[in-house]
Structure formats: C-alpha cells, structure tokens
C-alpha positions as a Markdown table, in Angstrom:
| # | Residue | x | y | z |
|---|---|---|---|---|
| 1 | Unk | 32.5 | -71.6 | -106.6 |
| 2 | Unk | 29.4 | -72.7 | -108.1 |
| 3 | Unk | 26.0 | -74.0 | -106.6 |
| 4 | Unk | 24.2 | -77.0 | -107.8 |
| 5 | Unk | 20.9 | -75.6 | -108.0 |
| 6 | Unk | 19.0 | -79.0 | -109.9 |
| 7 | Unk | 16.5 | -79.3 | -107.1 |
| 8 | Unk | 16.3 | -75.5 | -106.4 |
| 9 | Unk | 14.5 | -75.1 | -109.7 |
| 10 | Unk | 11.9 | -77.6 | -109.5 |
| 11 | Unk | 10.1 | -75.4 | -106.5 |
| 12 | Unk | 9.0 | -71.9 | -106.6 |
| 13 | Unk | 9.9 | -70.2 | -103.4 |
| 14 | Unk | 12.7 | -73.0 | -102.3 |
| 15 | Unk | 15.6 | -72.5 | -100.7 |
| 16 | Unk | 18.7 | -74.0 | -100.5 |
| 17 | Unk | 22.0 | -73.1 | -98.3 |
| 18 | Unk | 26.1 | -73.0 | -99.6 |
| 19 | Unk | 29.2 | -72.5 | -97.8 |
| 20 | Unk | 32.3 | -72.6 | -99.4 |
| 21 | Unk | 36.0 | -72.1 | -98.3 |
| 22 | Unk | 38.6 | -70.2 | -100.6 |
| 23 | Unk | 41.4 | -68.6 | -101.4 |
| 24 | Unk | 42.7 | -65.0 | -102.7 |
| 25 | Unk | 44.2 | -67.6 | -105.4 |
| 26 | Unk | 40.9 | -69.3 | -106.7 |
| 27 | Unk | 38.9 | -66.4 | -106.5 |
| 28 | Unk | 41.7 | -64.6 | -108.8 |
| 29 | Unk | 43.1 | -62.2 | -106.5 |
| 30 | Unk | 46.6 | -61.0 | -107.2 |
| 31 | Unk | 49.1 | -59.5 | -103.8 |
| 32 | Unk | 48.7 | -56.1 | -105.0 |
| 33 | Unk | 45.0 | -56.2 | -104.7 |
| 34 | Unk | 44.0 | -58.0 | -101.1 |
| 35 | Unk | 46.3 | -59.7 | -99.3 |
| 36 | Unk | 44.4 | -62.5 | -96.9 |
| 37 | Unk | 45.6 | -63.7 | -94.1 |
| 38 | Unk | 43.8 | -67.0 | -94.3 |
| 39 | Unk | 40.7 | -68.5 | -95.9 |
| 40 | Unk | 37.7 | -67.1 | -97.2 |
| 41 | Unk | 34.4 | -68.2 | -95.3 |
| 42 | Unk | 31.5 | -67.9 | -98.0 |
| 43 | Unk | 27.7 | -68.9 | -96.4 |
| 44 | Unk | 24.6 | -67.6 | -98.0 |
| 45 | Unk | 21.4 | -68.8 | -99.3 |
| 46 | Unk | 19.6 | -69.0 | -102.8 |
| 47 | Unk | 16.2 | -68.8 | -103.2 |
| 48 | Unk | 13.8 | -69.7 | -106.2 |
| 49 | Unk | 12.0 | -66.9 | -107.0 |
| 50 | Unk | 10.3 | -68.1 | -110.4 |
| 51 | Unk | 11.9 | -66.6 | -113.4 |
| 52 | Unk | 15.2 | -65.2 | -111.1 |
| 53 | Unk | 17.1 | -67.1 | -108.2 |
| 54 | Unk | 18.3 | -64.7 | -105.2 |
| 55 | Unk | 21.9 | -65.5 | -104.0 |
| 56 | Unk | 22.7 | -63.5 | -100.4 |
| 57 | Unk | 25.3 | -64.2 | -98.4 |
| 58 | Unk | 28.0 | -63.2 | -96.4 |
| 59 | Unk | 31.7 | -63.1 | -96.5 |
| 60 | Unk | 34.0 | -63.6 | -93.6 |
| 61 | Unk | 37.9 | -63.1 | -93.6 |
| 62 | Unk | 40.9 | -61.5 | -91.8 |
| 63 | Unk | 43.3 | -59.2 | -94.3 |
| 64 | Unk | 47.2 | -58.2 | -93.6 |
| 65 | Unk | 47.1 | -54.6 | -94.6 |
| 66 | Unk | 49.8 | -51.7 | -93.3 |
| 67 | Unk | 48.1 | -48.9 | -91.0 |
| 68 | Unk | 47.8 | -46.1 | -93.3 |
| 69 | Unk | 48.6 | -44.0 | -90.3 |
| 70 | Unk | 51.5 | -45.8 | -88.8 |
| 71 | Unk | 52.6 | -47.8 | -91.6 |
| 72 | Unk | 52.8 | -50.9 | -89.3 |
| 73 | Unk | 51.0 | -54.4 | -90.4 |
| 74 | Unk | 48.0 | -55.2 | -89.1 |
| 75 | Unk | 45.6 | -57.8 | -89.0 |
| 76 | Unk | 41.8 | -57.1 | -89.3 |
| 77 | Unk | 38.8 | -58.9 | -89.6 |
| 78 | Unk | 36.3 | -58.5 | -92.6 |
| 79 | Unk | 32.6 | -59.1 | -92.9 |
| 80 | Unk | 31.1 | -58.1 | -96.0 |
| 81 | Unk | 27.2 | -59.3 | -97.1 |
| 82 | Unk | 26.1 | -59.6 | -100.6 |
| 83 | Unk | 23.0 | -60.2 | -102.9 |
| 84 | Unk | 22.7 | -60.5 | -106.5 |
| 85 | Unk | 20.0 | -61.9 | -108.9 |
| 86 | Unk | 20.7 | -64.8 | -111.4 |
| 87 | Unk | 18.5 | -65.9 | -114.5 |
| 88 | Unk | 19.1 | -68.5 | -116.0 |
| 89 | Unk | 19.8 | -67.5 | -119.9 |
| 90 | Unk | 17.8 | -68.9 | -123.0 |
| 91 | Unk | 19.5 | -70.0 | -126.1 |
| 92 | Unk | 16.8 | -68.4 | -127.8 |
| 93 | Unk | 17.3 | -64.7 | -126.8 |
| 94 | Unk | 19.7 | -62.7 | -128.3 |
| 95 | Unk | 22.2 | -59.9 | -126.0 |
| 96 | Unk | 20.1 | -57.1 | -127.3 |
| 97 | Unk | 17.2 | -58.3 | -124.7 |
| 98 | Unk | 19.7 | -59.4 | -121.6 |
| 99 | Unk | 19.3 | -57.0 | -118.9 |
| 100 | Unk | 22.8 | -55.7 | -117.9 |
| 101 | Unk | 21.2 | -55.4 | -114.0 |
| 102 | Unk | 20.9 | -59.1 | -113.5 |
| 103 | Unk | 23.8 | -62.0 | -113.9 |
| 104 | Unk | 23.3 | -65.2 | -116.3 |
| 105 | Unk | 23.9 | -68.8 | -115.8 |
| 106 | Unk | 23.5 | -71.6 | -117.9 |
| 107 | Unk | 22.3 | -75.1 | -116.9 |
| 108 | Unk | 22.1 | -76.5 | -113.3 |
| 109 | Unk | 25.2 | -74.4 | -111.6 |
| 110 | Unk | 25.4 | -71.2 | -110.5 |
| 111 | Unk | 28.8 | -69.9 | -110.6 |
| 112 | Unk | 29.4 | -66.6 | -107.7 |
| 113 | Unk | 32.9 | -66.3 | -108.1 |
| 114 | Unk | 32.6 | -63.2 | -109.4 |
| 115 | Unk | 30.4 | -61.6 | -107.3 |
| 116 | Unk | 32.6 | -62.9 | -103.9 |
| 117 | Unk | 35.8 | -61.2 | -105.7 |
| 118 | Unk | 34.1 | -58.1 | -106.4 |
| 119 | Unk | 32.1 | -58.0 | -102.9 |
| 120 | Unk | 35.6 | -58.2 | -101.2 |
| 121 | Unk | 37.4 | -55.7 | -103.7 |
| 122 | Unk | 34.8 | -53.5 | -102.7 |
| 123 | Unk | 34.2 | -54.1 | -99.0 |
| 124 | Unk | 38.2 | -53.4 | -98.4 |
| 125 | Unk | 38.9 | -50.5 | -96.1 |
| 126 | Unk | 40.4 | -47.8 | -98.4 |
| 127 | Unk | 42.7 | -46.2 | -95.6 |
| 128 | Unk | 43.1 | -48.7 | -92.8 |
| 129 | Unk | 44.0 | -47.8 | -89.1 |
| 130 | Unk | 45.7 | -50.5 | -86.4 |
| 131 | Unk | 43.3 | -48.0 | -83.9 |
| 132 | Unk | 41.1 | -45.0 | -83.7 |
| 133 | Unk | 43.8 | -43.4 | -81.2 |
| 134 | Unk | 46.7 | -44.6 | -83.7 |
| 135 | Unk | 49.1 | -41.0 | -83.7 |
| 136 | Unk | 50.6 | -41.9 | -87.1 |
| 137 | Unk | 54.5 | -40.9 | -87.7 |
| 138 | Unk | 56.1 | -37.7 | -87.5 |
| 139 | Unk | 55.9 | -35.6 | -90.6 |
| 140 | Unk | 59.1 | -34.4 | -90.2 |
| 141 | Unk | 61.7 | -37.2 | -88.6 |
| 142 | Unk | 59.6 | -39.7 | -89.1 |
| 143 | Unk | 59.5 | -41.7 | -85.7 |
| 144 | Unk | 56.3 | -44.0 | -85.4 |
| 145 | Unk | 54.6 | -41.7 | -82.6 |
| 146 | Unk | 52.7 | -44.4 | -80.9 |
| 147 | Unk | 56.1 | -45.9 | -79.7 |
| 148 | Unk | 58.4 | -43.0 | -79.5 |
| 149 | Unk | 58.1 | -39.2 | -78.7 |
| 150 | Unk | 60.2 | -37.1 | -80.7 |
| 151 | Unk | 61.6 | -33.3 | -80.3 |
| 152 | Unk | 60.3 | -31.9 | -83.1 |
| 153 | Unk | 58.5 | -28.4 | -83.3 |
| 154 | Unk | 55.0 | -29.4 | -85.3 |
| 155 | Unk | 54.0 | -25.4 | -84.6 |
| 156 | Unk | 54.0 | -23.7 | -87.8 |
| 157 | Unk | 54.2 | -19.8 | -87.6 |
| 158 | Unk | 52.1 | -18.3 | -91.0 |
| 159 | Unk | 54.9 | -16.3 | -92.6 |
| 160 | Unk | 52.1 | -13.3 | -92.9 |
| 161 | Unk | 51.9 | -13.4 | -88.9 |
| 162 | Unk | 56.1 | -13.4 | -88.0 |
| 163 | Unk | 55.8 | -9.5 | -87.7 |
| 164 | Unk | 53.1 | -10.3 | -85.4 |
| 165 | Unk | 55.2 | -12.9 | -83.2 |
| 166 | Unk | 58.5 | -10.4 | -82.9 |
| 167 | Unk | 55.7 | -8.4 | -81.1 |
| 168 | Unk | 54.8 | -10.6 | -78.4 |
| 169 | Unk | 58.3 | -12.1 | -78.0 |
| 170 | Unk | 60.2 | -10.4 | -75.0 |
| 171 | Unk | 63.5 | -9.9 | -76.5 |
C-alpha cells in the first residue's frame, strides 16, 4: 500500500487523502495471527508538514475469532486509528544519525504497509467475548452454559473448613 505523494511535497501544510482495500494476504498476515473475515478498509490522510509528512488514518474490518469464554466463533467488528511520521531519507546521511522514532521513505511513495499490519496486530482483542453476559463452559463437564444447564456442584468446600460443615449438617 503505498501513497503517491509527488504533489504533497511541493506544498508546506498540504494535504492529500488515501483509501485502500486489502487483504490479511497482502498485508502479510499468516491464519495463526488474525484471521479476517473480509477486506480491510484503510482511509486516512497525509499531511506536509516540512521536513516530516503525517499519515493518520483508520482501519476498518470484521475478524472470525473463537469466544474465549465459550469457545464458539464469532464475528466482530474492528476499528483501529493510527498515526506515524515519515521523512523522507537522504543518501547523504549515514544510520548513525536516523532517528529510530520516525519511519523512512525514499522518492515519491510512501509505503504504510507496515504500520496497517502492525496497527491491526496490535488493536486485536487479546481475549475475545461473543457477549458481556457470555457464561463460558462448565469447568467440570464441559457443556457450553449459554445453551445448556448442567448438574454439576461448582460449590467447593475448603478442605480446612469440612470439620466446620459436619457441624452444621443435621445428620
């Protein structure tokens, strides 16, 4: 995904807006990292700001992901928004004077692949839910409890407190 940013340069403070549509595969995604449901929307704007160029934007997708309650698939939507700062790199200057906080580009393109991949890698829930009420499965048998009710006795007595329980049991 790169930008053509020829006419960007030739006017401090310009702006210029991109969108772009993608794929897990061309932004390098493998199955075991994100799994998509369908394309990546990519809209932002990049403006001239002299010696840097601003990129912002924001990302807009669904992802398949298992309920981490549950375990059941899901489908959710995913917004993420990003903003980085490119500058365009000199032949001249060696990597000893690079700054490692902005990205470098070369020529008339920008290229945000990179930063899109990394803004979704980032903006993926790390323990998903279908819903806030989702009940999750029994620890015990196992039985997804949002469809089924099971038998099983979740009570568990502290085996310092039994003594305690023959007490109040009327035997």
């Amino acid at each position: 995904m790169k930008i053509n940013i020829a006419q960007l340069k030739k006017e401090l403070g310009s702006t210029q807006s991109f969108s772009f549509r993608t794929s897990a595969e061309e932004l390098g995604l493998g199955k075991e990292q994100l799994i998509l449901s369908e394309r990546v929307l990519v809209e932002g704007l990049v403006t001239n700001k002299g010696i840097v160029f601003e990129v912002t934007g924001e990302i807009n997708t669904r992802l398949k992901q298992c309920c981490s309650r549950c375990l059941e698939e899901m489908v959710t939507s995913l917004t993420a928004v990003f903003s980085e700062e490119y500058r365009e790199v000199d032949c001249k200057e060696s990597r000893d004077v690079l700054d490692s906080e902005i990205d470098y580009f070369k020529g008339d393109e920008i290229d945000i692949t990179d930063l899109v991949r990394e803004t979704l890698l980032l903006a993926e829930p790390i323990k998903p839910v279908c819903s806030e009420t989702c009940r999750g499965l029994c620890p015990k048998c196992g039985v997804n409890l949002n469809v089924n009710t099971c038998g099983c006795n979740l009570v568990k007595t502290d085996p310092r407190l039994a003594v305690l329980e023959k007490l109040l049991s009327k035997d």
